[in-house]
C-alpha positions, -999 to +999 in steps of 0.1 A: -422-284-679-429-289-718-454-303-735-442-339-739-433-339-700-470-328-693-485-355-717-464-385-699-476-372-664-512-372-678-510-408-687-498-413-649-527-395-637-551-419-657-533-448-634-542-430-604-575-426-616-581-462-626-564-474-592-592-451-575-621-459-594-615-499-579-618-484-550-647-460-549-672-486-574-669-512-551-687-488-527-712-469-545-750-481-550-741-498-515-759-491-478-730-482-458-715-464-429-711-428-431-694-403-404-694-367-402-663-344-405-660-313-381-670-291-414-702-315-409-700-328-446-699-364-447-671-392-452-668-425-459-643-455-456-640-450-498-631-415-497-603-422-475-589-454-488-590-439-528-571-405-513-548-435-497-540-455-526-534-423-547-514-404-525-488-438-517-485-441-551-476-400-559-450-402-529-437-436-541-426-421-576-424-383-566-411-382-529-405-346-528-437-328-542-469-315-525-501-328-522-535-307-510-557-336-505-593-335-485-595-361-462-559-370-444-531-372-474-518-337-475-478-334-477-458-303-473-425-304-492-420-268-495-421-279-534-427-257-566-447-291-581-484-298-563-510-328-566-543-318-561-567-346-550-604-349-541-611-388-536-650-383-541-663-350-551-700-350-537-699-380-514-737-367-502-746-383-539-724-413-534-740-420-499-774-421-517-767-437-552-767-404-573-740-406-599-729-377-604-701-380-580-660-377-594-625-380-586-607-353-592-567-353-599-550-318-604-511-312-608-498-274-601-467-262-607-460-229-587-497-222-579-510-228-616-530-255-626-515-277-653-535-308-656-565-316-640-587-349-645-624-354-637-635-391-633-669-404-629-667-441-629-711-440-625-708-421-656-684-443-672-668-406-683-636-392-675-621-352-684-587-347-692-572-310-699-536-304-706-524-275-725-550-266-754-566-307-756-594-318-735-601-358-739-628-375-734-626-412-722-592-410-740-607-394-773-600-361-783-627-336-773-642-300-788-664-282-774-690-270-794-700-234-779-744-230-783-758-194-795-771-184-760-749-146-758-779-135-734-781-141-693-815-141-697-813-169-718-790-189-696-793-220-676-775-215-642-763-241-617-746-245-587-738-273-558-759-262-529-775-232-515-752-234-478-722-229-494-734-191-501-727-162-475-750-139-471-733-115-491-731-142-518-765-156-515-775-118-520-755-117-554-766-150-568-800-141-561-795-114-589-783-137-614-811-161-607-836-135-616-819-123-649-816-166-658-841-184-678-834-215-658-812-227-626-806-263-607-791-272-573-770-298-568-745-316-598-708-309-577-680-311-603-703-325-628-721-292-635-684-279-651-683-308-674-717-298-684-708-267-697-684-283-718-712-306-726-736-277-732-762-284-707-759-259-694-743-221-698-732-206-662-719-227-630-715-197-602-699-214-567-690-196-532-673-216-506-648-243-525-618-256-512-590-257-540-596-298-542-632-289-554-618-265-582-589-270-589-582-301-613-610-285-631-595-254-644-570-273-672-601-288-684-619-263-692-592-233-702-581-260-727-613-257-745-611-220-739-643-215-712-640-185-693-632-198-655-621-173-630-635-158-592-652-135-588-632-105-594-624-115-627-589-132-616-573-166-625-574-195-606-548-208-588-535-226-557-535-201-524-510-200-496-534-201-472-544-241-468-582-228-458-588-204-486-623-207-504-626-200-536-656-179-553-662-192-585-681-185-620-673-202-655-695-195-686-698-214-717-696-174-737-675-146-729-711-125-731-727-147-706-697-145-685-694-104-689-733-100-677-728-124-647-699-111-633-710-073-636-731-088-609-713-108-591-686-080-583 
C-alpha cells in the first residue's frame, strides 16, 4: 500500500475510533456490572459492545480481511491485511474511574504494523502513527527527545507486576535497581508518555498483540526504539496466544543499557 492509501485508511480508523468512544464514555465514571474472563482479567458490557460496533463496521467495508480482536470479534480470512483491536485497554481503570484507559486500533499488513491509533476519550487525547507522522488530536506531533542518555537516570514504568514470570520479574528487578525512578500501573498510556517525555523506559512481559500492537506505528513514526526483548521488531505472530516481551526507550543509550539486561 502507498502512502496516500495508508493516509485514507487512517481517516477511517478515526471513524471507528469516534463510533467507539460513544460507546465506552457513556460507561465510564459509572458503577456497573463487571464479570471475569477465564484469563481472570475483567470485562464489561462496553468492552464488548465498542469491539462490536468496530468490528461490523471493518467487515461491512472490508469483508475479506482479518481481525485479532480481545473479547469475541476475531475473523480469520486467511488475509495478508489484519485489524488489530483492543476495545478498552485497562478496563481494571475504567471499572474504577481511572482515566488512563484507551482504545486501541492497529492495521497490519503481512505481520507488520502499519497504522496504529491510541484513543483516550477521559483524556480527551488521541495517537495516530502512519509512516514517519505521529498526530496528536489531528495536529501534527514531534517528539521532543530529553537529555537523560543514562539508566540510572531513567524513569521506568510498566502495567502491573503479575504479568512478569519469574524469569522476567528476575530481569526487571535489575533494571529497577539501575533506575532513578519506576511506577506501576498506566496500560497503553505509559507508551504515549514516552512520547510525551514523562517518562524514559516502558519494559512489559505478558501482552497479547491487541495490547501492543496499534502502538508500534506510533511510536516508530517518531523514531522511539520499540522492540522485545531480543532486540527484534514487532510484529503480528502466527500463533493467536503469543505474548509479547516488550521494552521501548525514549534514547537509543537508555534502550542499549536496558536491554543488555533484559537479554
Amino acid at each position: 500500500m502507498n502512502f496516500s492509501e495508508l493516509k485514507e485508511l487512517s481517516a477511517y480508523i478515526n471513524t471507528l475510533a469516534d463510533a467507539s468512544k460513544k460507546i465506552t464514555s457513556k460507561g465510564f465514571g459509572c458503577n456497573f456490572f463487571s464479570e471475569t474472563k477465564k484469563d481472570g482479567s475483567p470485562v464489561t458490557k462496553f468492552d464488548i459492545n465498542a469491539e462490536k460496533i468496530i468490528c461490523d463496521q471493518i467487515l461491512k467495508k472490508f469483508p475479506n480481511h482479518n481481525i485479532v480482536a480481545e473479547e469475541n470479534g476475531s475473523v480469520t480470512n486467511e488475509s495478508d491485511y489484519t485489524w488489530i483491536i483492543d476495545p478498552i485497554d485497562g478496563t481494571r481503570s475504567y471499572i474504577i474511574g481511572r482515566p488512563l484507559w484507551g482504545t486501541l486500533i492497529g492495521f497490519a499488513f503481512k505481520g507488520q504494523p502499519l497504522i496504529g491509533l491510541a484513543d483516550f476519550p477521559a483524556l480527551n487525547e488521541r495517537w495516530l502513527g502512519i509512516g514517519n507522522n505521529c498526530f496528536l488530536n489531528d495536529l501534527d506531533y514531534h517528539f521532543k527527545a530529553n537529555e537523560i542518555k543514562n539508566l540510572s537516570e531513567a524513569t521506568i514504568a510498566s502495567t502491573s507486576p503479575s504479568l512478569f514470570s519469574v524469569e522476567g520479574s528476575t530481569k526487571y528487578k535489575k533494571l529497577l535497581d539501575k533506575a532513578k525512578y519506576h511506577t506501576w500501573s498506566g496500560d497503553c498510556h505509559n507508551y504515549c508518555l514516552v512520547l510525551k517525555g514523562g517518562l524514559d523506559l516502558v519494559v512489559e512481559e505478558g501482552l497479547s498483540s491487541y495490547d501492543i500492537l496499534p502502538l508500534v506505528p506510533i511510536l516508530k513514526s517518531q523514531n522511539i526504539k520499540i522492540t522485545d526483548w531480543e532486540g527484534k521488531e514487532l510484529k503480528l505472530e502466527n500463533d493467536t496466544f503469543y505474548k509479547y516481551k516488550t521494552i521501548v526507550a525514549s534514547s537509543s543509550e537508555v534502550y542499549d543499557q536496558a536491554i543488555s539486561l533484559l537479554k
